[in-house]
N, C-alpha and C positions, 0 to 999 in steps of 0.2 A: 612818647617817652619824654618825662621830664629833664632839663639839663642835669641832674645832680643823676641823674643815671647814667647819660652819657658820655658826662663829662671826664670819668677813669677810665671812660672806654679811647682817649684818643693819647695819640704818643704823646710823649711829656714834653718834647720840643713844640709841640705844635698846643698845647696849653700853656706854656712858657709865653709861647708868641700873640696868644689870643690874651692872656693877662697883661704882658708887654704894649700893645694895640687893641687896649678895649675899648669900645667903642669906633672902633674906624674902620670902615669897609672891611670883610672877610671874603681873601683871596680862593678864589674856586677852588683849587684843590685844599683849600681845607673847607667850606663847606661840604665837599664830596667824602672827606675824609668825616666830618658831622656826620651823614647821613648815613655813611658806611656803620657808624658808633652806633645806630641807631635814633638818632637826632632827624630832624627834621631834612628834606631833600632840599633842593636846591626853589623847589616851586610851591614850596608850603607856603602857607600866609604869614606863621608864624616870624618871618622874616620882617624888619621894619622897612618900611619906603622913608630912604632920603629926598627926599623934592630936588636935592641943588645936587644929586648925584648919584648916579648907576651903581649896583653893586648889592651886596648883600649884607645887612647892618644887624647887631642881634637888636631886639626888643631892651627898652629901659631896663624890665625888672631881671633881665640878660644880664645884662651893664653891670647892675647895682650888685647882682650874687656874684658875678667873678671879682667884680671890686672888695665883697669884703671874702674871697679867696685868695685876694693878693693883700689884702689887711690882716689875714689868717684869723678871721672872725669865723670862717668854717674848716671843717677839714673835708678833705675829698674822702 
Protein backbone atom coordinates (compact mmCIF):
# COMPACT_ATOMS: atom_id res chain seq x y z
CA UNK A 1 0.00 0.00 0.00
CA UNK A 2 1.20 3.19 -1.12
CA UNK A 3 1.81 6.19 1.51
CA UNK A 4 -1.13 8.37 0.19
CA UNK A 5 -3.32 5.31 1.28
CA UNK A 6 -1.97 5.10 4.52
CA UNK A 7 -1.24 8.12 5.37
CA UNK A 8 -5.27 9.17 6.64
CA UNK A 9 -5.12 6.06 8.09
CA UNK A 10 -2.91 7.14 11.05
CA UNK A 11 -3.91 9.72 13.93
CA UNK A 12 -3.49 13.18 13.33
CA UNK A 13 -0.97 13.66 16.17
CA UNK A 14 1.27 11.24 14.93
CA UNK A 15 1.24 12.87 11.11
CA UNK A 16 1.48 16.18 12.81
CA UNK A 17 4.84 14.59 14.33
CA UNK A 18 5.99 12.81 11.20
CA UNK A 19 5.65 16.29 9.15
CA UNK A 20 7.07 18.11 12.25
CA UNK A 21 10.46 15.32 12.00
CA UNK A 22 10.48 14.59 8.46
CA UNK A 23 13.17 13.05 7.58
CA UNK A 24 14.64 12.00 11.08
CA UNK A 25 14.37 8.60 12.51
CA UNK A 26 10.79 7.10 13.00
CA UNK A 27 10.13 6.16 16.60
CA UNK A 28 8.78 2.44 16.76
CA UNK A 29 5.54 2.88 17.86
CA UNK A 30 4.77 4.94 15.16
CA UNK A 31 6.31 2.76 12.60
CA UNK A 32 3.97 -0.02 14.29
CA UNK A 33 1.23 2.34 14.42
CA UNK A 34 2.38 2.59 10.02
CA UNK A 35 2.04 -0.85 9.76
CA UNK A 36 -1.16 -1.14 11.69
CA UNK A 37 -2.45 1.81 8.77
CA UNK A 38 -1.51 -0.64 6.43
CA UNK A 39 2.05 0.86 5.65
CA UNK A 40 4.87 -1.16 5.47
CA UNK A 41 6.01 -3.36 8.95
CA UNK A 42 8.81 -2.57 10.73
CA UNK A 43 11.16 -5.38 8.38
CA UNK A 44 10.10 -4.23 5.05
CA UNK A 45 12.81 -3.01 2.82
CA UNK A 46 10.97 -0.16 1.83
CA UNK A 47 12.55 1.48 4.91
CA UNK A 48 15.84 3.66 4.14
CA UNK A 49 19.32 2.42 5.74
CA UNK A 50 21.16 5.33 7.62
CA UNK A 51 24.80 4.10 7.53
CA UNK A 52 25.71 6.68 10.58
CA UNK A 53 22.51 5.43 12.33
CA UNK A 54 20.04 2.70 13.65
CA UNK A 55 16.52 3.23 13.35
CA UNK A 56 13.83 3.45 10.79
CA UNK A 57 14.19 6.42 8.15
CA UNK A 58 11.23 6.94 5.38
CA UNK A 59 12.73 6.71 1.77
CA UNK A 60 13.60 10.24 -0.21
CA UNK A 61 10.42 10.25 -2.36
CA UNK A 62 8.78 9.57 1.52
CA UNK A 63 10.57 12.80 2.51
CA UNK A 64 9.66 14.76 -0.63
CA UNK A 65 5.54 13.79 -0.50
CA UNK A 66 5.07 14.75 3.22
CA UNK A 67 7.25 17.84 2.52
CA UNK A 68 4.97 19.12 0.07
CA UNK A 69 1.94 17.95 2.55
CA UNK A 70 3.38 20.29 5.02
CA UNK A 71 3.66 22.96 1.81
CA UNK A 72 -0.14 21.91 1.22
CA UNK A 73 1.02 21.04 -2.38
CA UNK A 74 -1.25 17.96 -1.69
CA UNK A 75 -4.29 17.28 0.17
CA UNK A 76 -4.65 14.18 2.18
Amino acid sequence: MSIEQWWARLQPSTREYLIENNGDVVPGEVVAEIADAGGPDGADSWWADQNETSGHYFPDDAIDWIEAIANSEKTV
